[in-house]
C-alpha positions in Angstrom: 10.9 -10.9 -24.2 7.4 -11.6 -23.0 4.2 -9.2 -22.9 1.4 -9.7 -21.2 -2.0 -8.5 -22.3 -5.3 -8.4 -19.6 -8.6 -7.9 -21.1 -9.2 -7.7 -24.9 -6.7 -5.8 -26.2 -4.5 -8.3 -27.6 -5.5 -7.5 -31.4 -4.8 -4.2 -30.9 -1.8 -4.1 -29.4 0.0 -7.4 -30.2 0.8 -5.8 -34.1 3.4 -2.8 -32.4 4.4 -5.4 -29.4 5.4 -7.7 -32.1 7.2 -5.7 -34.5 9.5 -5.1 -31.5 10.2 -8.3 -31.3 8.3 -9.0 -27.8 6.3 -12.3 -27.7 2.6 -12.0 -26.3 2.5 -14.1 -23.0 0.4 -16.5 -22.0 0.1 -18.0 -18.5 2.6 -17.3 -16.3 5.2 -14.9 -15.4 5.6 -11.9 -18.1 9.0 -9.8 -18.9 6.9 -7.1 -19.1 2.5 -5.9 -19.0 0.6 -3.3 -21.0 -3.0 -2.7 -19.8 -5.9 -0.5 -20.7 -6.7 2.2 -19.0 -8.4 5.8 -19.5 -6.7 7.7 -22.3 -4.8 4.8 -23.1 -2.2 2.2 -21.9 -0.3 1.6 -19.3 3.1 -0.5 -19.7 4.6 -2.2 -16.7 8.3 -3.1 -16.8 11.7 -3.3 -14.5 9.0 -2.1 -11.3 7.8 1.0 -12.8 4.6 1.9 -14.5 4.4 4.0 -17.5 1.4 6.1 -18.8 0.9 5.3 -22.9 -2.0 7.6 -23.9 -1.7 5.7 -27.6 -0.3 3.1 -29.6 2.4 5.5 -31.3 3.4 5.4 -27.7 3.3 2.0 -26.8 5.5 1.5 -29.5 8.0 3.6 -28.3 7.7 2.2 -25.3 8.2 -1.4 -26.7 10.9 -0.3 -28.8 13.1 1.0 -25.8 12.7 -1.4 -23.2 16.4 -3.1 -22.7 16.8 -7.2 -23.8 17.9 -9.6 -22.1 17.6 -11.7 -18.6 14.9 -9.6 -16.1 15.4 -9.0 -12.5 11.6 -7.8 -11.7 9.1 -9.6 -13.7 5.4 -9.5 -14.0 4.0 -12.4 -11.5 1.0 -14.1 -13.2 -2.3 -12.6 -11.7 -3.7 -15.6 -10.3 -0.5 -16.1 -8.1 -1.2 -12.3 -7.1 -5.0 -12.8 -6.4 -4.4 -15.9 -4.9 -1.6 -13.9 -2.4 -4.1 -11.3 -1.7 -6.4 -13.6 -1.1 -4.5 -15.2 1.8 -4.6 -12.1 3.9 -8.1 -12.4 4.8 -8.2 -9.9 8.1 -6.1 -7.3 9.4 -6.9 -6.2 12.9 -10.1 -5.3 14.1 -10.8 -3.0 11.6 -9.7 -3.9 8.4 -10.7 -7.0 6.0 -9.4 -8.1 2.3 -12.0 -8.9 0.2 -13.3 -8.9 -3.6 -15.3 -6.4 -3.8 -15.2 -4.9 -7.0 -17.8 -1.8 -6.2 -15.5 0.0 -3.9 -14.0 3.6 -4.8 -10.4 3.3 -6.0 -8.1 4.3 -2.8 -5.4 6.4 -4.6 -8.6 8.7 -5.2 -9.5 9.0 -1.6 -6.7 11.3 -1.3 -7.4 13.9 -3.4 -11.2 14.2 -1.9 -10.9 16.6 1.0 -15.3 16.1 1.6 -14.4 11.9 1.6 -11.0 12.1 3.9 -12.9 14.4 6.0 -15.9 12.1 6.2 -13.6 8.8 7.4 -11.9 11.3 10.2 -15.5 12.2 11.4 -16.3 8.8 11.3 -12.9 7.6 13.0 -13.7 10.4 15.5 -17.5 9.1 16.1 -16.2 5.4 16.4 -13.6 6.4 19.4 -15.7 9.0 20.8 -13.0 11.7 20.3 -12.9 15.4 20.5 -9.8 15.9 18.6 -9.6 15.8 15.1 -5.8 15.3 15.0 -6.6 12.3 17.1 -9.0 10.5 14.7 -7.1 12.1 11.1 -3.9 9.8 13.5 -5.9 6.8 13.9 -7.7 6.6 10.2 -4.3 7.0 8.9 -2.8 4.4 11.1 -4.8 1.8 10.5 -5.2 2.2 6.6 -1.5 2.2 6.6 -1.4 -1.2 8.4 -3.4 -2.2 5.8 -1.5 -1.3 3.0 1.8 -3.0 4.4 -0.1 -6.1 5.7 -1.1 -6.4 2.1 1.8 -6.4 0.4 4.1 -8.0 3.3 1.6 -10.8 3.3 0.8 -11.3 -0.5 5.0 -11.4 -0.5 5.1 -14.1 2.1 2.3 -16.1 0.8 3.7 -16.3 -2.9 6.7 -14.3 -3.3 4.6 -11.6 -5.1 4.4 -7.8 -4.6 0.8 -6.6 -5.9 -0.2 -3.5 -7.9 -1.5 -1.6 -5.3 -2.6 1.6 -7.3 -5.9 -0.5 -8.2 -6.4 -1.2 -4.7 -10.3 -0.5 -3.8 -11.7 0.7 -0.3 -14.7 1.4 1.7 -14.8 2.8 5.0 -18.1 1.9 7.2 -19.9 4.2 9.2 -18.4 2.0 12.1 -15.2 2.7 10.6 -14.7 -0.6 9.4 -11.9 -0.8 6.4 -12.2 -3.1 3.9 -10.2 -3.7 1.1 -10.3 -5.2 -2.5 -8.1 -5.8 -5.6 -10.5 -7.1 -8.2 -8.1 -6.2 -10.7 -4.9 -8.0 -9.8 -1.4 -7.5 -10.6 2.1 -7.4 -9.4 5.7 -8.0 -9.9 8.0 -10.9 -9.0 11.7 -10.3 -8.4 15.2 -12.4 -8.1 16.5 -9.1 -6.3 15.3 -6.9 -3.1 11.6 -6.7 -2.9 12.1 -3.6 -0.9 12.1 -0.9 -3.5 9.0 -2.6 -5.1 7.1 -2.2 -1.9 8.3 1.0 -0.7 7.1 2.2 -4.2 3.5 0.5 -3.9 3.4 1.9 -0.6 5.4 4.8 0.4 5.4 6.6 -2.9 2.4 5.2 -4.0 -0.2 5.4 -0.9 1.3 7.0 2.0 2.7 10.1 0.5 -0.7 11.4 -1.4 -2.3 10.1 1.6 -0.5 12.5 4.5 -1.1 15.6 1.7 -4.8 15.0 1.4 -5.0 14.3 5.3 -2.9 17.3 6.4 -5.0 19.6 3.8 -8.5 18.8 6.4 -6.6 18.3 9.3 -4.1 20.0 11.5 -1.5 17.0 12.3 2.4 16.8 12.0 4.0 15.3 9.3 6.8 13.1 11.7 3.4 11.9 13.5 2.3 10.0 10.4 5.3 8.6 9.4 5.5 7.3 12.9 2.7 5.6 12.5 3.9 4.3 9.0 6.4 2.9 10.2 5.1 1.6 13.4 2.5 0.4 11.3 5.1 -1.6 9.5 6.3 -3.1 12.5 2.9 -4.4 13.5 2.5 -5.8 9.9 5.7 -7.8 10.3 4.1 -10.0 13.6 2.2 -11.9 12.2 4.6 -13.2 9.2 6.4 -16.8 9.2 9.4 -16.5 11.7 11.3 -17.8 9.5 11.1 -15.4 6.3 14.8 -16.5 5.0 16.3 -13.6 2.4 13.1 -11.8 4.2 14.2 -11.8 7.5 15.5 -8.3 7.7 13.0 -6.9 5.4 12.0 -4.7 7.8 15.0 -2.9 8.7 15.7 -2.4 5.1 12.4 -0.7 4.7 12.8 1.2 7.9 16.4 2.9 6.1 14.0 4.6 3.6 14.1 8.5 3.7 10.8 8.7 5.1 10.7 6.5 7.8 14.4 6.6 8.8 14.7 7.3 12.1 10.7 7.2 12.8 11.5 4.3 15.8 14.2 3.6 17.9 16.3 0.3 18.1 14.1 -0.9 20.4 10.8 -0.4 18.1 10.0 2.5 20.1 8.5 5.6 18.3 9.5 8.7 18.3 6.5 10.2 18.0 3.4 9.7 19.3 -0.1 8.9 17.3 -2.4 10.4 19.9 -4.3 7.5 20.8 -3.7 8.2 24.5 -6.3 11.2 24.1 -9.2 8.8 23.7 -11.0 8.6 26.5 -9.8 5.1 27.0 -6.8 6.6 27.7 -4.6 3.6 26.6 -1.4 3.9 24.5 -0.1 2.0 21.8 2.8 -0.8 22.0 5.4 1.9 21.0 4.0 4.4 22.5 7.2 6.5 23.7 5.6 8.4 26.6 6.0 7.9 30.6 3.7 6.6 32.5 2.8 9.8 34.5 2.1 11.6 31.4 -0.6 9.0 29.7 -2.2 8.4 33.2 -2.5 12.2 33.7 -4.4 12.5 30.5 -6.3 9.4 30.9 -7.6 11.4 34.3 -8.2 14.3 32.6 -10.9 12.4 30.2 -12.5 10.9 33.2 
Protein backbone atom coordinates (compact mmCIF):
# COMPACT_ATOMS: atom_id res chain seq x y z
CA UNK A 1 0.00 0.00 0.00
CA UNK A 2 0.95 3.47 -0.99
CA UNK A 3 0.74 6.89 1.12
CA UNK A 4 0.92 10.02 -0.08
CA UNK A 5 2.29 12.89 1.83
CA UNK A 6 1.61 16.88 0.49
CA UNK A 7 3.67 19.53 2.08
CA UNK A 8 6.48 18.76 4.56
CA UNK A 9 5.34 16.34 6.70
CA UNK A 10 6.95 13.39 5.28
CA UNK A 11 9.58 13.10 8.29
CA UNK A 12 7.06 13.21 10.62
CA UNK A 13 4.71 11.06 9.56
CA UNK A 14 6.57 8.43 7.25
CA UNK A 15 8.04 6.61 10.75
CA UNK A 16 4.07 5.43 11.99
CA UNK A 17 3.08 5.06 8.05
CA UNK A 18 5.90 2.81 7.73
CA UNK A 19 5.74 0.63 10.61
CA UNK A 20 2.42 -0.27 9.09
CA UNK A 21 3.88 -1.49 6.40
CA UNK A 22 2.52 1.45 3.89
CA UNK A 23 5.16 2.74 1.35
CA UNK A 24 5.45 6.67 1.05
CA UNK A 25 4.26 7.60 -2.60
CA UNK A 26 5.82 9.38 -4.93
CA UNK A 27 4.31 10.67 -8.19
CA UNK A 28 1.32 9.28 -9.16
CA UNK A 29 -1.71 7.61 -7.98
CA UNK A 30 -1.70 6.89 -4.07
CA UNK A 31 -3.64 3.84 -2.11
CA UNK A 32 -4.29 6.14 0.29
CA UNK A 33 -3.33 10.45 1.45
CA UNK A 34 -2.68 11.93 4.95
CA UNK A 35 -2.43 15.75 4.99
CA UNK A 36 -1.97 18.49 7.50
CA UNK A 37 -4.43 20.36 8.66
CA UNK A 38 -5.48 22.34 11.99
CA UNK A 39 -5.26 20.10 15.00
CA UNK A 40 -3.74 17.59 13.04
CA UNK A 41 -4.13 15.17 10.11
CA UNK A 42 -6.35 14.25 7.82
CA UNK A 43 -6.23 10.59 6.18
CA UNK A 44 -7.96 9.99 2.90
CA UNK A 45 -8.77 6.44 1.89
CA UNK A 46 -11.65 4.02 0.12
CA UNK A 47 -13.59 7.85 -0.62
CA UNK A 48 -13.77 9.03 2.83
CA UNK A 49 -11.95 11.50 4.81
CA UNK A 50 -10.92 10.97 8.27
CA UNK A 51 -10.07 13.63 11.00
CA UNK A 52 -6.46 12.48 12.86
CA UNK A 53 -5.86 15.21 15.52
CA UNK A 54 -2.34 13.27 16.20
CA UNK A 55 0.13 10.81 15.24
CA UNK A 56 -1.09 8.21 17.95
CA UNK A 57 -4.02 8.52 15.62
CA UNK A 58 -2.62 8.31 12.42
CA UNK A 59 -1.26 5.23 13.47
CA UNK A 60 -4.32 3.70 14.19
CA UNK A 61 -5.61 4.84 11.30
CA UNK A 62 -2.70 3.26 9.29
CA UNK A 63 -2.82 0.23 11.20
CA UNK A 64 -6.58 -0.46 10.25
CA UNK A 65 -6.91 0.38 6.83
CA UNK A 66 -7.71 -3.11 4.81
CA UNK A 67 -4.73 -4.62 2.26
CA UNK A 68 -4.90 -5.45 -0.80
CA UNK A 69 -6.11 -4.26 -4.57
CA UNK A 70 -8.13 -0.53 -4.19
CA UNK A 71 -11.21 0.38 -5.95
CA UNK A 72 -11.02 4.33 -5.19
CA UNK A 73 -7.51 5.63 -5.11
CA UNK A 74 -5.91 8.94 -4.59
CA UNK A 75 -5.48 10.60 -8.29
CA UNK A 76 -2.18 12.43 -8.37
CA UNK A 77 -2.73 16.25 -7.83
CA UNK A 78 -1.45 17.45 -10.96
CA UNK A 79 -4.04 15.24 -12.88
CA UNK A 80 -6.70 17.01 -10.45
CA UNK A 81 -5.36 20.60 -10.93
CA UNK A 82 -4.94 20.01 -14.40
CA UNK A 83 -9.00 18.68 -14.51
CA UNK A 84 -9.96 21.74 -12.73
CA UNK A 85 -8.14 23.63 -14.71
CA UNK A 86 -10.06 22.63 -17.86
CA UNK A 87 -13.31 23.98 -16.60
CA UNK A 88 -12.37 27.52 -17.15
CA UNK A 89 -16.21 29.18 -17.12
CA UNK A 90 -19.42 28.22 -16.02
CA UNK A 91 -22.29 30.37 -17.15
CA UNK A 92 -22.41 33.93 -16.94
CA UNK A 93 -21.69 34.03 -13.50
CA UNK A 94 -19.36 31.76 -12.43
CA UNK A 95 -15.38 31.23 -13.41
CA UNK A 96 -12.63 28.58 -12.10
CA UNK A 97 -9.70 30.08 -11.28
CA UNK A 98 -6.40 29.88 -8.86
CA UNK A 99 -6.97 32.15 -6.59
CA UNK A 100 -5.55 31.09 -3.51
CA UNK A 101 -6.95 34.36 -1.36
CA UNK A 102 -10.53 33.38 -1.44
CA UNK A 103 -12.51 32.32 1.80
CA UNK A 104 -12.97 28.54 2.03
CA UNK A 105 -16.68 27.79 0.75
CA UNK A 106 -17.66 24.97 3.21
CA UNK A 107 -17.32 28.08 5.65
CA UNK A 108 -19.72 30.27 3.87
CA UNK A 109 -22.41 28.26 5.23
CA UNK A 110 -22.05 28.61 8.62
CA UNK A 111 -21.86 32.64 8.22
CA UNK A 112 -25.45 33.88 8.43
CA UNK A 113 -23.91 38.00 8.02
CA UNK A 114 -21.75 36.46 4.60
CA UNK A 115 -24.94 34.16 3.11
CA UNK A 116 -26.97 37.09 3.80
CA UNK A 117 -24.64 39.49 2.14
CA UNK A 118 -24.48 37.20 -1.39
CA UNK A 119 -28.55 37.14 -1.23
CA UNK A 120 -28.57 41.01 -0.96
CA UNK A 121 -26.15 41.13 -3.53
CA UNK A 122 -28.00 38.39 -5.80
CA UNK A 123 -31.09 40.53 -5.08
CA UNK A 124 -29.30 44.01 -6.17
CA UNK A 125 -27.88 42.23 -9.38
CA UNK A 126 -31.61 41.08 -10.59
CA UNK A 127 -33.36 43.96 -9.20
CA UNK A 128 -35.59 41.78 -6.94
CA UNK A 129 -37.92 42.45 -4.17
CA UNK A 130 -38.03 39.01 -2.81
CA UNK A 131 -35.60 37.54 -0.87
CA UNK A 132 -36.66 33.90 -1.51
CA UNK A 133 -36.15 34.86 -5.06
CA UNK A 134 -32.49 35.88 -4.85
CA UNK A 135 -31.55 33.21 -1.58
CA UNK A 136 -33.15 30.67 -5.05
CA UNK A 137 -30.93 32.14 -7.53
CA UNK A 138 -27.51 32.39 -5.36
CA UNK A 139 -28.07 28.92 -4.54
CA UNK A 140 -28.73 27.87 -8.05
CA UNK A 141 -26.00 28.97 -9.55
CA UNK A 142 -23.30 28.07 -6.91
CA UNK A 143 -24.77 24.70 -7.15
CA UNK A 144 -24.12 24.60 -10.97
CA UNK A 145 -20.90 25.33 -10.00
CA UNK A 146 -20.17 22.74 -7.80
CA UNK A 147 -21.48 19.98 -10.25
CA UNK A 148 -19.84 21.58 -13.30
CA UNK A 149 -16.70 21.20 -11.33
CA UNK A 150 -16.64 17.89 -10.56
CA UNK A 151 -18.65 16.54 -13.78
CA UNK A 152 -16.07 18.36 -15.79
CA UNK A 153 -12.70 17.63 -13.77
CA UNK A 154 -14.37 13.78 -14.22
CA UNK A 155 -14.60 14.07 -17.95
CA UNK A 156 -11.46 15.85 -18.51
CA UNK A 157 -9.23 13.21 -16.55
CA UNK A 158 -11.31 10.65 -14.99
CA UNK A 159 -10.76 12.45 -11.54
CA UNK A 160 -13.27 13.46 -8.87
CA UNK A 161 -11.62 16.55 -6.83
CA UNK A 162 -11.57 17.28 -3.03
CA UNK A 163 -14.00 19.77 -3.01
CA UNK A 164 -14.03 20.66 0.87
CA UNK A 165 -10.96 22.94 -0.06
CA UNK A 166 -12.80 24.56 -2.62
CA UNK A 167 -12.32 28.60 -2.38
CA UNK A 168 -14.95 31.33 -3.43
CA UNK A 169 -15.68 34.91 -3.80
CA UNK A 170 -18.77 36.41 -4.68
CA UNK A 171 -18.53 40.05 -6.37
CA UNK A 172 -20.60 42.89 -5.64
CA UNK A 173 -21.99 42.09 -9.27
CA UNK A 174 -22.50 38.72 -8.08
CA UNK A 175 -19.98 37.22 -9.96
CA UNK A 176 -18.83 33.56 -8.54
CA UNK A 177 -15.55 32.61 -8.85
CA UNK A 178 -14.00 29.63 -7.84
CA UNK A 179 -10.57 28.19 -6.84
CA UNK A 180 -8.82 24.96 -5.68
CA UNK A 181 -5.29 25.97 -4.93
CA UNK A 182 -4.97 23.03 -2.94
CA UNK A 183 -5.73 20.14 -5.11
CA UNK A 184 -6.84 16.73 -4.48
CA UNK A 185 -9.18 14.00 -5.43
CA UNK A 186 -9.87 10.34 -5.91
CA UNK A 187 -9.70 8.11 -8.94
CA UNK A 188 -11.95 4.96 -9.17
CA UNK A 189 -12.29 1.55 -11.27
CA UNK A 190 -15.96 1.58 -9.81
CA UNK A 191 -19.08 4.20 -9.88
CA UNK A 192 -17.92 7.70 -9.62
CA UNK A 193 -21.36 8.49 -8.33
CA UNK A 194 -21.08 8.05 -4.63
CA UNK A 195 -17.73 10.05 -4.80
CA UNK A 196 -19.46 12.97 -6.27
CA UNK A 197 -22.66 12.92 -4.46
CA UNK A 198 -20.36 12.95 -1.30
CA UNK A 199 -18.21 16.01 -2.54
CA UNK A 200 -21.36 17.58 -3.43
CA UNK A 201 -24.53 16.64 -1.92
CA UNK A 202 -23.17 15.74 1.49
CA UNK A 203 -20.43 17.89 1.28
CA UNK A 204 -21.72 21.38 -0.23
CA UNK A 205 -25.37 21.36 -0.83
CA UNK A 206 -26.62 20.09 2.50
CA UNK A 207 -24.72 22.73 4.90
CA UNK A 208 -25.50 25.02 2.20
CA UNK A 209 -29.65 24.80 2.26
CA UNK A 210 -29.24 24.99 6.42
CA UNK A 211 -27.20 28.14 6.42
CA UNK A 212 -29.47 29.57 3.52
CA UNK A 213 -32.82 28.56 5.08
CA UNK A 214 -31.54 29.96 8.59
CA UNK A 215 -31.53 33.96 6.74
CA UNK A 216 -34.04 33.16 4.41
CA UNK A 217 -37.58 32.00 4.18
CA UNK A 218 -37.44 29.28 1.20
CA UNK A 219 -38.64 25.60 0.85
CA UNK A 220 -36.39 22.87 1.16
CA UNK A 221 -37.97 20.83 -2.19
CA UNK A 222 -37.22 24.35 -3.97
CA UNK A 223 -33.51 23.89 -3.52
CA UNK A 224 -33.12 20.59 -4.37
CA UNK A 225 -34.90 21.42 -7.46
CA UNK A 226 -32.59 23.51 -8.39
CA UNK A 227 -29.77 20.98 -7.38
CA UNK A 228 -30.84 18.86 -9.38
CA UNK A 229 -31.85 20.98 -12.29
CA UNK A 230 -28.61 22.35 -11.74
CA UNK A 231 -27.23 18.97 -12.48
CA UNK A 232 -28.91 18.65 -15.59
CA UNK A 233 -27.51 21.94 -16.89
CA UNK A 234 -24.08 20.74 -15.84
CA UNK A 235 -24.35 17.56 -17.92
CA UNK A 236 -24.87 19.86 -21.50
CA UNK A 237 -21.98 20.79 -21.99
CA UNK A 238 -20.04 17.28 -21.44
CA UNK A 239 -18.69 14.97 -24.45
CA UNK A 240 -21.82 13.21 -25.97
CA UNK A 241 -20.19 10.40 -25.83
CA UNK A 242 -19.22 9.86 -21.99
CA UNK A 243 -19.04 5.84 -22.36
CA UNK A 244 -19.58 4.05 -18.61
CA UNK A 245 -20.58 7.95 -17.98
CA UNK A 246 -23.38 8.15 -20.13
CA UNK A 247 -26.09 7.57 -17.51
CA UNK A 248 -24.29 9.38 -14.84
CA UNK A 249 -26.86 11.49 -14.46
CA UNK A 250 -29.72 9.40 -13.76
CA UNK A 251 -27.71 7.56 -11.34
CA UNK A 252 -27.14 10.75 -9.42
CA UNK A 253 -30.68 11.79 -9.90
CA UNK A 254 -31.77 8.23 -7.73
CA UNK A 255 -30.05 9.86 -4.66
CA UNK A 256 -32.40 10.43 -1.69
CA UNK A 257 -32.30 14.03 -2.06
CA UNK A 258 -32.84 14.62 -5.47
CA UNK A 259 -35.13 11.67 -6.29
CA UNK A 260 -37.97 12.72 -7.73
CA UNK A 261 -36.87 16.56 -7.95
CA UNK A 262 -37.60 16.39 -12.04
CA UNK A 263 -39.77 14.55 -14.09
CA UNK A 264 -38.85 12.12 -17.06
CA UNK A 265 -38.91 14.71 -19.17
CA UNK A 266 -36.22 17.01 -17.15
CA UNK A 267 -39.05 19.01 -16.02
CA UNK A 268 -39.03 20.28 -12.29
CA UNK A 269 -41.21 19.93 -9.95
CA UNK A 270 -40.67 22.78 -8.36
CA UNK A 271 -40.05 26.03 -9.24
CA UNK A 272 -36.83 28.42 -8.44
CA UNK A 273 -38.68 31.70 -8.60
CA UNK A 274 -36.87 33.26 -11.33
CA UNK A 275 -40.21 34.18 -12.98
CA UNK A 276 -40.58 36.89 -10.18
CA UNK A 277 -37.79 39.02 -11.56
CA UNK A 278 -38.97 41.65 -13.30
CA UNK A 279 -37.73 40.08 -16.45
CA UNK A 280 -40.32 37.86 -15.90
CA UNK A 281 -38.58 34.90 -17.85
CA UNK A 282 -38.55 31.21 -16.63
CA UNK A 283 -36.03 28.81 -16.54
CA UNK A 284 -35.73 25.67 -19.19
CA UNK A 285 -37.54 23.37 -16.63
CA UNK A 286 -39.56 25.66 -15.50
CA UNK A 287 -42.82 23.56 -14.73
CA UNK A 288 -45.41 26.34 -14.84
CA UNK A 289 -48.14 27.39 -17.71
CA UNK A 290 -47.82 29.86 -19.68
CA UNK A 291 -50.77 32.04 -18.27
CA UNK A 292 -49.36 31.84 -14.98
CA UNK A 293 -45.52 33.30 -15.78
CA UNK A 294 -47.10 35.88 -18.26
CA UNK A 295 -49.59 37.00 -15.48
CA UNK A 296 -46.74 37.68 -13.13
CA UNK A 297 -44.43 38.98 -15.69
CA UNK A 298 -47.50 41.78 -16.09
CA UNK A 299 -47.75 42.22 -12.66
CA UNK A 300 -43.87 43.53 -12.50
CA UNK A 301 -44.55 45.82 -15.38
Amino acid sequence: MTCRIPGSDSAVLEPALTRAGISIAGAGPADVEIRSAAGGYVGFADGRRTDLPDLAAVSRWAWMLPTGPRVIRRADPADVAAAVASVSSIGPYVTVDDDRDGELLRLFYDDPGAMAEAVRRVGARFAMTEARVAASTLQFVVAAGLWSVALGALAASGVVPDLDRLRYRIGEDFSVRLSLPEPGGWITTGDPAPLLLRAVVEGHLKPFHTGLRAVTKVAAGLLWGNAAAALRSALRPLPADLGDLGDLGDRLLTAPSLRGALSPDGTRRSCCLFYRTPTGHTCRACPLVGAIVTQRGEDHA
